[in-house]
Structure formats: C-alpha cells, structure tokens
C-alpha positions as CSV (number, residue, x, y, z in Angstrom):
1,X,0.0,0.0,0.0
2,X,2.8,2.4,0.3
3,X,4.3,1.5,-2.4
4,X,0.8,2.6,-4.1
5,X,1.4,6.4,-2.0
6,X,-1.4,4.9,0.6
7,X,-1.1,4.1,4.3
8,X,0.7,7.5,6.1
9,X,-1.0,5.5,9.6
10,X,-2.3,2.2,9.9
11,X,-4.8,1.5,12.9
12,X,-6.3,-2.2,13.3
13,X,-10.0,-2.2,14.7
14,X,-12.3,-4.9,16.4
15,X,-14.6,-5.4,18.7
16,X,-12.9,-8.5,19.9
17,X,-10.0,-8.0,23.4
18,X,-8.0,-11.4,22.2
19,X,-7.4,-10.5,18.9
20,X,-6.9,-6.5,20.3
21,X,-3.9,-7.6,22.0
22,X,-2.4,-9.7,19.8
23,X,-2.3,-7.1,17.8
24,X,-0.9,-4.7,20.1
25,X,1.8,-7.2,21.4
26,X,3.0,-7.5,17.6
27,X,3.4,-3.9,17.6
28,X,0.4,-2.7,15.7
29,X,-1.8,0.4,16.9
30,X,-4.8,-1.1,17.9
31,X,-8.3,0.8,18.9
32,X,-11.5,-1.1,20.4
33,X,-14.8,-0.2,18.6
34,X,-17.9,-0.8,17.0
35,X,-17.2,-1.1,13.3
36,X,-20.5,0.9,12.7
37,X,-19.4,3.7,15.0
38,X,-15.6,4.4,14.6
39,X,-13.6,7.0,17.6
40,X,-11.9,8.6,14.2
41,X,-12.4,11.9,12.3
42,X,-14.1,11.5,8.9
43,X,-11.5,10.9,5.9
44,X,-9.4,9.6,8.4
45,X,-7.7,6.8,6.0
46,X,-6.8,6.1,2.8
47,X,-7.6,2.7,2.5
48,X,-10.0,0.7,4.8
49,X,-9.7,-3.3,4.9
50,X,-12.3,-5.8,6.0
51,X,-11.1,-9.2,6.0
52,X,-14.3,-11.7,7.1
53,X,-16.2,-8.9,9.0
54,X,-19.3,-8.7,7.2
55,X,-19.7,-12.3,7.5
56,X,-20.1,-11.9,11.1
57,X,-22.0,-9.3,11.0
58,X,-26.1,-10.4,11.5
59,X,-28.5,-8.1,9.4
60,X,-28.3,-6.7,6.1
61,X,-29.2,-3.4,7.9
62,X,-25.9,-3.8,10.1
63,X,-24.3,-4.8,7.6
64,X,-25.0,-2.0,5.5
65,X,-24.3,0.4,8.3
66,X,-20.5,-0.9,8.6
67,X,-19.6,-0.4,5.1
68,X,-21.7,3.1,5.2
69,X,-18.7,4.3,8.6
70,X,-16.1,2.9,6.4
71,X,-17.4,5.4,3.3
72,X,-17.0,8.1,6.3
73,X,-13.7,6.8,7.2
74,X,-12.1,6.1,4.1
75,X,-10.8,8.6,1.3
76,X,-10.1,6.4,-1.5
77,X,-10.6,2.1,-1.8
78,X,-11.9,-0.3,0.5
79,X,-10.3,-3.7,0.3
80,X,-12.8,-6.8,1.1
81,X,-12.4,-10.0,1.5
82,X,-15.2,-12.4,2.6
83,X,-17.2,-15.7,1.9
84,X,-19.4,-16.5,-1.0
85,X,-22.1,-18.8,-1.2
86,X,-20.9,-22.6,-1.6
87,X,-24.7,-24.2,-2.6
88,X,-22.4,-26.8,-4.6
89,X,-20.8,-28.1,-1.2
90,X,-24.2,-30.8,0.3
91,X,-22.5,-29.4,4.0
92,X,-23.1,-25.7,3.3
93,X,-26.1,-26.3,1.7
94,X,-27.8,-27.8,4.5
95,X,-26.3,-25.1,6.4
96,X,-27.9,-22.6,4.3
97,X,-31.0,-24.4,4.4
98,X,-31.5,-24.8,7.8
99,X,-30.0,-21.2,8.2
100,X,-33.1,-19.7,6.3
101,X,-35.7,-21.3,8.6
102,X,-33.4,-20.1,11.7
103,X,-32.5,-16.8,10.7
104,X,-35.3,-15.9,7.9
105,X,-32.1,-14.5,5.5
106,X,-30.6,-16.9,2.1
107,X,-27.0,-17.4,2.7
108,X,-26.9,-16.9,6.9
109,X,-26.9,-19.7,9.3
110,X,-26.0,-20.3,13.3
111,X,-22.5,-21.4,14.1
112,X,-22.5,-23.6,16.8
113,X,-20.0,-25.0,18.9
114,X,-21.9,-28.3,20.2
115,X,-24.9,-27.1,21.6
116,X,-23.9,-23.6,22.1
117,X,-25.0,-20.7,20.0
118,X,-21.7,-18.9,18.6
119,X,-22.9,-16.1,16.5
120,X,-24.6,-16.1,13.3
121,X,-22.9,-15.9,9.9
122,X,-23.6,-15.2,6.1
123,X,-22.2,-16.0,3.0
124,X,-23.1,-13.4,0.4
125,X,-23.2,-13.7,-3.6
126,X,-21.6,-11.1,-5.6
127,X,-24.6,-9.2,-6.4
128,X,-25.2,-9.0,-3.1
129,X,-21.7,-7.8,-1.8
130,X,-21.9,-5.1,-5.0
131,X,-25.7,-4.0,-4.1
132,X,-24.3,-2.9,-0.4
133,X,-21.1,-1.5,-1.3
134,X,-23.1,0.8,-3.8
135,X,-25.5,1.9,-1.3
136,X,-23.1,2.5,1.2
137,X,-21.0,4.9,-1.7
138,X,-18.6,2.3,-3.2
139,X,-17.7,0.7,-6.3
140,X,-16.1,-2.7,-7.1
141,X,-13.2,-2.3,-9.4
142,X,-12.1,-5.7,-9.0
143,X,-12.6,-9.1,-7.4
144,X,-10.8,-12.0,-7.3
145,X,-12.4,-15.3,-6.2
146,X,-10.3,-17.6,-4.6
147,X,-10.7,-20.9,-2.5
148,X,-10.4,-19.7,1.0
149,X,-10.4,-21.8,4.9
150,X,-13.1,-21.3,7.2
151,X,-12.9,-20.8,11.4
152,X,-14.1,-23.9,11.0
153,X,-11.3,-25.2,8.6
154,X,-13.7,-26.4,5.7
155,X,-12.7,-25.0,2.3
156,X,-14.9,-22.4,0.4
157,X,-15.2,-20.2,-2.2
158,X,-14.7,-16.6,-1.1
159,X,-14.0,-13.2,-2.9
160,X,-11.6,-10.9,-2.4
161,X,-12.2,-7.0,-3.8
162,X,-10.8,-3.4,-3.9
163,X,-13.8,-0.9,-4.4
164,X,-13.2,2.4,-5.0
165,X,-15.1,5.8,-3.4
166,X,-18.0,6.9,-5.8
C-alpha cells in the first residue's frame, strides 16, 4: 500500500479483546470499537480493509451500516475479502437451508460450537456484496475469487475486492 502512495497511519479495529492484544503485542496500533461507530475523524484513511467482517455481522441493515462508517472513514478504496455462497458443497447447503428457517435471511446460518450458539454468519453472492457497497457509496473495481479456509477449517469459495469511493 505504500508503495501505491497509501497508508501514512495504519490503525487495526475490532470489537474482539483477544485478537486487540495480539495485535498490540505484535506492535500494531490497535483501537476497540464498534465497526458501525468508529472514535476517528471522517477521511481519516486512505484505505480501509475488511477481512471476514461482514460475514459476522447479522442483518443486512448492520451490515449495511458498517460499510456506510467505512465510506465516512475512508478517502479512496476499501479492500474486502469475505465468503461467498458454496450451494455446490451438500455441507453448506444444508447449512444454508436450515440457516433460512433459523435466521429468515438466504445465505446466513447459526454457528455452533456443540450445543452452544456462537454467533450467526452469512455468505453473500456477488450481487449481493456489489448491491451494499453501492448503497453504502462504493464501487467494485475488481474481485478476485479464490478458494479460502473457514474458522471452522472447511474450504470455500470466497471473494476478495478493492472498491473504489463513488
């Protein structure tokens, strides 16, 4: 990114303590914060990179309202990379099955660590991803779509995308 005349300060957010101070023991600036409410002054960045957020995030509308404080927040390309959906794979399509009548939205499903209730994720489909970065005031300018590990460890397809400001 510097290299492209990009990155002048480079600040890692999450909402998440253990992955805050691993982070901040590996010598990275670190701030703790809602991703739909960022402690930073508008046009704070250059670039802005997601990498599996959205997945975890639950409603569209949440969703939406993440990508919307990264417009705020960044000046010139948001880099993204997430999950698509695998209907191909028999154990995602169950998922995504059973995820529908659970969660009432195609593509999300509960993750579940034996009988306990993790959080809910989604896998999105491209027209999908495009449809909320437009709304929220950005444009894909390129995606790439490789195969990509899971928490879980299964293999998936996912995308990975630089959209631009609009």
């Amino acid at each position: 990114m510097r290299q492209a005349g990009l990155g002048r300060c480079h600040v890692g957010a999450d909402v998440n303590p253990p992955s805050l101070l691993l982070a901040a023991c590996a010598g990275f600036p670190v701030v703790q914060a809602d991703l739909a409410a960022m402690p930073v002054a508008d046009a704070a960045f250059d670039a802005g990179i997601l990498q599996a957020v959205l997945t975890t995030i639950p409603t569209p509308g949440e969703r939406l309202a993440v990508l919307r404080e990264a417009r705020r927040i960044v000046t010139r390309v948001l880099c993204l990379g997430d999950f698509l959906q695998n209907w191909e794979l028999p154990y995602y399509r169950t998922r995504y099955e059973t995820g529908l009548a659970e969660t009432g939205e195609c593509g999300s499903f509960v993750v579940r660590e034996g009988a306990v209730e993790l959080y809910q994720a989604h896998h999105f489909t491209m027209d999908e991803l495009g449809d909320l970065l437009g709304r929220a005031g950005f444009s894909v300018v390129q995606a790439a779509y490789p195969t990509v590990r899971t928490r879980s460890g299964n293999l998936v397809r996912g995308v990975s995308l630089a959209a631009l400001t609009l």
